[in-house]
C-alpha positions as protocol buffer text, in pm:
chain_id: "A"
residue {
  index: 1
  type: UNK
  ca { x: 3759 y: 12110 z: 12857 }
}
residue {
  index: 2
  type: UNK
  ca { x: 3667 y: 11794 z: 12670 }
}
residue {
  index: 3
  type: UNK
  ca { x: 3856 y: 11547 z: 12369 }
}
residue {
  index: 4
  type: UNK
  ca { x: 3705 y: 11409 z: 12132 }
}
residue {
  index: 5
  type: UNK
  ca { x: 3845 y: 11155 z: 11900 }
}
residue {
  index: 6
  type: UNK
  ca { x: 3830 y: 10795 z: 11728 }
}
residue {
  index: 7
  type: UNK
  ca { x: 4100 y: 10546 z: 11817 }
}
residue {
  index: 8
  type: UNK
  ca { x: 4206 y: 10223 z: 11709 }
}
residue {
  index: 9
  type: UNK
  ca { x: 4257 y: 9914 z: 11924 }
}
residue {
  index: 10
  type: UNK
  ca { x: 4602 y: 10018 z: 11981 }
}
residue {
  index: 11
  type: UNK
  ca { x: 4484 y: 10388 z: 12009 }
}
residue {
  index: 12
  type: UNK
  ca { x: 4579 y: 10476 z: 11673 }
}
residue {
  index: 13
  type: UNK
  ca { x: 4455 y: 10793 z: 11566 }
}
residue {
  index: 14
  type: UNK
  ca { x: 4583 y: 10872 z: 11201 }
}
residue {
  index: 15
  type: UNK
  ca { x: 4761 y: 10784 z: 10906 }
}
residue {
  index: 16
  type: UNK
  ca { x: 4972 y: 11000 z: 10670 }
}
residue {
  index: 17
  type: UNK
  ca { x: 4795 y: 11333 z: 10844 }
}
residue {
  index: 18
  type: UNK
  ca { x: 4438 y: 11204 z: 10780 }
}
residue {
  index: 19
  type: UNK
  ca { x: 4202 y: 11000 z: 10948 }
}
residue {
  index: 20
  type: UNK
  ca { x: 4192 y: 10637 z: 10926 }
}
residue {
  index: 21
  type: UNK
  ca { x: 3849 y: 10537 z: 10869 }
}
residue {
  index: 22
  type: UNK
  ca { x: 3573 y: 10732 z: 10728 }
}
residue {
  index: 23
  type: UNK
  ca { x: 3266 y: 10643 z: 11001 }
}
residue {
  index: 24
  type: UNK
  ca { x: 2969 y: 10844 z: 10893 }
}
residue {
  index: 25
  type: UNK
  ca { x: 2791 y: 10768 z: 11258 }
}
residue {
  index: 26
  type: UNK
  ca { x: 3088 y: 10877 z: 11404 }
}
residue {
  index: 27
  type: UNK
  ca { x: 3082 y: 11164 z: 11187 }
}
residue {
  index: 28
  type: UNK
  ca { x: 2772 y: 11296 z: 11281 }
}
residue {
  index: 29
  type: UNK
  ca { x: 2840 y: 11260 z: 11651 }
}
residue {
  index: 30
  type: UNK
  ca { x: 3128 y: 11468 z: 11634 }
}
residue {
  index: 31
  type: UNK
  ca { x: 2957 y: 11737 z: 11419 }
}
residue {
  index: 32
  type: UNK
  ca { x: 2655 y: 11715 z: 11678 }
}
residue {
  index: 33
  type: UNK
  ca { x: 2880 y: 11719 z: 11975 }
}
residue {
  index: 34
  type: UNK
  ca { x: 3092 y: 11992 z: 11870 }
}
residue {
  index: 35
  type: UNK
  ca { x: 2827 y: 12252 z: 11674 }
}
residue {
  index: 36
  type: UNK
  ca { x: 2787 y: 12597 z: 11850 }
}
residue {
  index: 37
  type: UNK
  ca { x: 3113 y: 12465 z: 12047 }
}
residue {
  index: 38
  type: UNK
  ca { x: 3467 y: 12615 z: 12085 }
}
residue {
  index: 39
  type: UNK
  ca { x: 3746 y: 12362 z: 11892 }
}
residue {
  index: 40
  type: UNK
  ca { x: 4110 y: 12348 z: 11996 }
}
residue {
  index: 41
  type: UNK
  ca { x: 4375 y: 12251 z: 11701 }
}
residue {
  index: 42
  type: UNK
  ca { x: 4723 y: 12244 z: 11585 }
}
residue {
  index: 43
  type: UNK
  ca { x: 4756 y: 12367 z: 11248 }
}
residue {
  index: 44
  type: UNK
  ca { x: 4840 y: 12023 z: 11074 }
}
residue {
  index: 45
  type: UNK
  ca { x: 4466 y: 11915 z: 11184 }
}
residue {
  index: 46
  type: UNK
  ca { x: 4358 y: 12294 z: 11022 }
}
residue {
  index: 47
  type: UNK
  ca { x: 4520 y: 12196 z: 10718 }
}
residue {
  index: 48
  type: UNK
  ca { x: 4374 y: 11865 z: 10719 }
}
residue {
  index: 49
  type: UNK
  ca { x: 3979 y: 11986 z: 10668 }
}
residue {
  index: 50
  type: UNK
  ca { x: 3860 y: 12092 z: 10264 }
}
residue {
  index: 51
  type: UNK
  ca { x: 4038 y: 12369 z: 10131 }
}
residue {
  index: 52
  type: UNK
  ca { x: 4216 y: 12420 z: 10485 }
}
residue {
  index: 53
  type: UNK
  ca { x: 3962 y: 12607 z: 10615 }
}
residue {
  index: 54
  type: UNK
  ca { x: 3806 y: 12608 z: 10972 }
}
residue {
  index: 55
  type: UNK
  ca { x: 3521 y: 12394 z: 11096 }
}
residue {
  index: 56
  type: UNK
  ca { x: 3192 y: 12620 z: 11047 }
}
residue {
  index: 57
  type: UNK
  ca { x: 2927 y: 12682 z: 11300 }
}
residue {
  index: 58
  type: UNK
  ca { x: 3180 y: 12646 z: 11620 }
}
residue {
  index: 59
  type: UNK
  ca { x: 3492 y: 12919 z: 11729 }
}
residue {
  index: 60
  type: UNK
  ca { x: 3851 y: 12753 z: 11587 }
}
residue {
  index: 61
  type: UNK
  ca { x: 4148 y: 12799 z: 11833 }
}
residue {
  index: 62
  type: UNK
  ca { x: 4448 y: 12693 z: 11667 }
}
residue {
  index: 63
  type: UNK
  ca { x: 4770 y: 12652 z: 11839 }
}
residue {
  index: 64
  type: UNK
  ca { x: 5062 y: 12733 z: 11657 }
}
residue {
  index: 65
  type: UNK
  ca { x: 5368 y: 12928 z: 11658 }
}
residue {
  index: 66
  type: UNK
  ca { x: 5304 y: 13157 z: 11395 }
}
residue {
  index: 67
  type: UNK
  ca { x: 4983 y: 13304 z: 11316 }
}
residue {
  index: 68
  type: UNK
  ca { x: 4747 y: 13162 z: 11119 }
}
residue {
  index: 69
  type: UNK
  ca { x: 4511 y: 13339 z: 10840 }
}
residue {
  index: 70
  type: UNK
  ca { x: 4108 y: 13316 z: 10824 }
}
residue {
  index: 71
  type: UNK
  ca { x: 3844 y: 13278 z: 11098 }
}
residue {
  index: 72
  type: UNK
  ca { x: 4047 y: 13153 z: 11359 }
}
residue {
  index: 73
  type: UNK
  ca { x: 4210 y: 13263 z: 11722 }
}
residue {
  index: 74
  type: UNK
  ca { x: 4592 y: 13173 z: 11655 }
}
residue {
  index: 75
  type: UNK
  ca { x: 4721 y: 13117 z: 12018 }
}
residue {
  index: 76
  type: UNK
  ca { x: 5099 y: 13059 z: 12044 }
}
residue {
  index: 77
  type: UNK
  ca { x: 5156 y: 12866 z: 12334 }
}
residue {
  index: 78
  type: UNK
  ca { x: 5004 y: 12669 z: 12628 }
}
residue {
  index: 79
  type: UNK
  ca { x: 4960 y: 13004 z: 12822 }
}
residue {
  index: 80
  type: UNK
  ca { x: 4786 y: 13178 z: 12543 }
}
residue {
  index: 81
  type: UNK
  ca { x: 4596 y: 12870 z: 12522 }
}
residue {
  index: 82
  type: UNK
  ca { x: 4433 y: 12810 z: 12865 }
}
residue {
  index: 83
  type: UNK
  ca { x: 4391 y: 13240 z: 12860 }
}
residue {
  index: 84
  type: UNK
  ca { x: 4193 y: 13155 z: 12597 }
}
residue {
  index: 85
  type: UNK
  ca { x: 3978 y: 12882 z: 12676 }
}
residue {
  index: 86
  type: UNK
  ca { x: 3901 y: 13005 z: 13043 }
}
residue {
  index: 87
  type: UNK
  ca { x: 3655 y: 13260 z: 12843 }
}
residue {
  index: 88
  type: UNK
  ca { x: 3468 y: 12985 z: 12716 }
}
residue {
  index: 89
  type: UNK
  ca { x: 3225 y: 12767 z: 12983 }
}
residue {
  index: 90
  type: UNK
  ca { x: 3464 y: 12461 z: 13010 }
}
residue {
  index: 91
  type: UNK
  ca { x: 3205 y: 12183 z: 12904 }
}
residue {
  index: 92
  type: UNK
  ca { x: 3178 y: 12388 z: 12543 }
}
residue {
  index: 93
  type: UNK
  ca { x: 3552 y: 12344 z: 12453 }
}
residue {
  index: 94
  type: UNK
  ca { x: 3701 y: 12057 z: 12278 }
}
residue {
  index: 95
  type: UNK
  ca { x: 4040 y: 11970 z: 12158 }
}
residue {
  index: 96
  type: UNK
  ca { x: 3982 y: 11764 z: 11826 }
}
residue {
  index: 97
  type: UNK
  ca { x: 4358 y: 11734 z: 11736 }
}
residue {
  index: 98
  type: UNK
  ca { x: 4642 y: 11621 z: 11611 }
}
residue {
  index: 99
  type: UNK
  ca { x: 4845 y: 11401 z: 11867 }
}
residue {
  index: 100
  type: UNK
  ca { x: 5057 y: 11618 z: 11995 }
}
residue {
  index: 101
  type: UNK
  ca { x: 4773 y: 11865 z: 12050 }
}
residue {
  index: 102
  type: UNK
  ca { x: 4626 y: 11548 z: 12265 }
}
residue {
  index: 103
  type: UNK
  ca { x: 4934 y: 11422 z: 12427 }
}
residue {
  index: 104
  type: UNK
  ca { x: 4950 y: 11820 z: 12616 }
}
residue {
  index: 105
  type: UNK
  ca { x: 4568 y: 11905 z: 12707 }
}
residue {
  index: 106
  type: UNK
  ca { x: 4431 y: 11576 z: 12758 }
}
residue {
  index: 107
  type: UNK
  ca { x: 4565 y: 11585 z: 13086 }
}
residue {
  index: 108
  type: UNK
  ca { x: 4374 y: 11916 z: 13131 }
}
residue {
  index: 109
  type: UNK
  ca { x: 4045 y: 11748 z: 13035 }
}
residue {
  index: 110
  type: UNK
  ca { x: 3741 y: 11657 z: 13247 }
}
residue {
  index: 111
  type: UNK
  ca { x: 3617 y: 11425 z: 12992 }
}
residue {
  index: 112
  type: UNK
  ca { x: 3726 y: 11221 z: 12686 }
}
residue {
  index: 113
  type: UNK
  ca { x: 3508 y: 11130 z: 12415 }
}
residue {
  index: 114
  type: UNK
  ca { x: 3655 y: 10838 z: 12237 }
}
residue {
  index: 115
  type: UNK
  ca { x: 3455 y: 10615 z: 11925 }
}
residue {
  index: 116
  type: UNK
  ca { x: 3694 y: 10291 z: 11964 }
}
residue {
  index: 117
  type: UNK
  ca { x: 3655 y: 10120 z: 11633 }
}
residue {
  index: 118
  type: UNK
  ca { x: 3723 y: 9753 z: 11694 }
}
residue {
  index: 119
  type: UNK
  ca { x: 4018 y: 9716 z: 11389 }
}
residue {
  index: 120
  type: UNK
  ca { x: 4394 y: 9786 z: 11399 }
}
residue {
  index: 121
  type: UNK
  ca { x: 4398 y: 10064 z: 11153 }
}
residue {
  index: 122
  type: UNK
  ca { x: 4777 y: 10049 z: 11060 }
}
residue {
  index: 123
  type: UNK
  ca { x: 4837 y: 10387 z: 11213 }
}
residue {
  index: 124
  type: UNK
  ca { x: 5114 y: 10633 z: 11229 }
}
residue {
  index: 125
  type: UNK
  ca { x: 5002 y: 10834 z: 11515 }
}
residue {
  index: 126
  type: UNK
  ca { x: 4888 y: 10712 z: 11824 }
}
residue {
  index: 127
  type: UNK
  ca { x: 4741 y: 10881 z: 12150 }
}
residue {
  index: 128
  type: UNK
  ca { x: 4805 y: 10765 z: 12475 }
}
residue {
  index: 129
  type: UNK
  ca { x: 4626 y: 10494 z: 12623 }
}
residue {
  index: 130
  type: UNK
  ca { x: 4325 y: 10590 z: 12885 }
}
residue {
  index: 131
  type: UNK
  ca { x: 4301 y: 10218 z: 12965 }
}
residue {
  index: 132
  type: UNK
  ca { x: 4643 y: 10218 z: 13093 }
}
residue {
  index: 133
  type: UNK
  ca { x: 4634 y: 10575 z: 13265 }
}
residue {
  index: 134
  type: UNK
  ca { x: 4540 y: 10541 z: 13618 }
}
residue {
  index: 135
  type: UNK
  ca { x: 4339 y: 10922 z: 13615 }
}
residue {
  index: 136
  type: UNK
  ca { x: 4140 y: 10808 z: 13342 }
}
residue {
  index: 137
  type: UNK
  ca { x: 3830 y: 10579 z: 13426 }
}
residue {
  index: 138
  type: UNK
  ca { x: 3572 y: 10442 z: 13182 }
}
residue {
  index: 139
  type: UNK
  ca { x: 3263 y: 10635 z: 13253 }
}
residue {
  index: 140
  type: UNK
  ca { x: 3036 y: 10509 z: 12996 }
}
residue {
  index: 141
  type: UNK
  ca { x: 3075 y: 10250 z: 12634 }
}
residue {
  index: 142
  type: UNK
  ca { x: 2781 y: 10210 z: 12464 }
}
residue {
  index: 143
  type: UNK
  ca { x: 2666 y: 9886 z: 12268 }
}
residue {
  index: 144
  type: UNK
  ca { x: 2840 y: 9786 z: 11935 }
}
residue {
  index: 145
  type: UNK
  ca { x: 2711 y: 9988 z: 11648 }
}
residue {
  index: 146
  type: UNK
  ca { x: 2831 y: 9873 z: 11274 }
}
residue {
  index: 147
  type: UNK
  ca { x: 2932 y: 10182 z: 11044 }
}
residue {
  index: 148
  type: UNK
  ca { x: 3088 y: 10154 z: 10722 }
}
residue {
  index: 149
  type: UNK
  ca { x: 3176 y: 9783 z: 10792 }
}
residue {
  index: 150
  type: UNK
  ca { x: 3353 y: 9908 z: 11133 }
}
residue {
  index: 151
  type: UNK
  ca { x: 3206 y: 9796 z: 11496 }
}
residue {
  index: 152
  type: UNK
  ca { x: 3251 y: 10118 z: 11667 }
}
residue {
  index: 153
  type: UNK
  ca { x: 3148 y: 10192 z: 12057 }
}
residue {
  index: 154
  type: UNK
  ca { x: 3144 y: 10557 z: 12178 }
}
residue {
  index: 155
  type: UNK
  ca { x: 3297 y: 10566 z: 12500 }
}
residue {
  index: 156
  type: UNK
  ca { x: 3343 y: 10862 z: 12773 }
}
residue {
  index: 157
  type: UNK
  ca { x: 3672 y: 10831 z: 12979 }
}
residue {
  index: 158
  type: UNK
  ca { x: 3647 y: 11025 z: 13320 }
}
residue {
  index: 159
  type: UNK
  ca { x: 3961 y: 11224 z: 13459 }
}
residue {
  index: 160
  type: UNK
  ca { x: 4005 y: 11177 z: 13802 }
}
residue {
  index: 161
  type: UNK
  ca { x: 4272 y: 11423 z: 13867 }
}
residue {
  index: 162
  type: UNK
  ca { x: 4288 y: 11668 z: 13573 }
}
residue {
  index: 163
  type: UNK
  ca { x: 4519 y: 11966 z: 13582 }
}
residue {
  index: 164
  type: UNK
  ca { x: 4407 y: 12262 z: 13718 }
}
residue {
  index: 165
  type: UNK
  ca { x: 4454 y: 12598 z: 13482 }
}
C-alpha cells in the first residue's frame, strides 16, 4: 500500500476541506499514478470531489462508519479495511485522504508519494512529518518543476519498518 499526496513546507495538506493549491502537473501525476488503481478514503475526501461522487476509472474504498451510497466499498473500520485491501496486489492501492485517513495507514505503507510545493500554504490540516520520522527515508526528489506559479518536487519517502497486516 502506497500515499499519495501534496504537502506544504510545514506538511500542510488542506484548507477548509479542500486542497490548497490547484497544481495541474501535480494533477496529472496523481490521475496517472492512480488510474486502473484501488483508492482508500474517508468520506470528507468523497465529499470533497464534483458532485460527491467517486474518482472514475480506479475501485473507491471509503472508510467510514456508516455506509456510504454509489460505486464505492464502504469499509467500517481498520479491520474491514486491511480485509479489504489484502485482495488487491499491494503496489495498486493508494490512500489519497483526508488526514486522519493518513495519520492511521501511512504507517502501513511501503511507499509515500509526496509533491512538496515549496510555499507555506496557510493550512488547517497537516500530516505528519516523514522528514522527522525515523522509518521514513527519502528515496527519490526530483528537480524543481514550476506549476501554476508553485516550485513543486515529487518526492518518494521509503518505509523502513512498515506495519505488517
Amino acid at each position: 500500500m502506497r500515499a499519495i499526496f501534496h504537502a506544504d513546507r510545514q506538511w500542510g495538506i488542506g484548507r477548509e476541506n479542500g486542497l490548497m493549491f490547484r497544481l495541474p502537473f501535480d494533477m496529472k501525476f496523481f490521475r496517472e499514478t492512480t488510474k486502473g488503481k484501488v483508492v482508500v478514503m474517508g468520506l470528507n475526501t468523497l465529499r470533497s470531489f464534483p458532485g460527491g461522487r467517486p474518482l472514475k476509472d480506479r475501485t473507491n474504498i471509503v472508510l467510514c462508519p456508516d455506509d456510504v451510497e454509489g460505486d464505492v466499498i464502504t469499509v467500517h473500520n481498520l479491520d474491514e479495511l486491511l480485509a479489504e485491501v489484502k485482495k488487491y496486489p499491494a503496489d495498486d492501492v493508494f490512500v489519497i485522504g483526508g488526514a486522519s485517513v493518513y495519520k492511521l495507514l501511512i504507517p502501513y505503507c511501503t511507499e509515500v508519494l509526496v509533491t512538496r510545493v515549496d510555499t507555506v500554504g496557510h493550512a488547517d490540516t497537516f500530516v505528519p512529518d516523514l522528514d522527522e520520522d525515523d522509518n521514513f527515508d527519502l528515496a527519490s526528489e526530483s528537480a524543481p518543476i514550476e506549476d501554476n506559479g508553485y516550485t513543486i518536487h515529487f518526492c518518494t519517502y521509503k518505509n523502513l519498518a512498515p506495519v505488517r497486516f
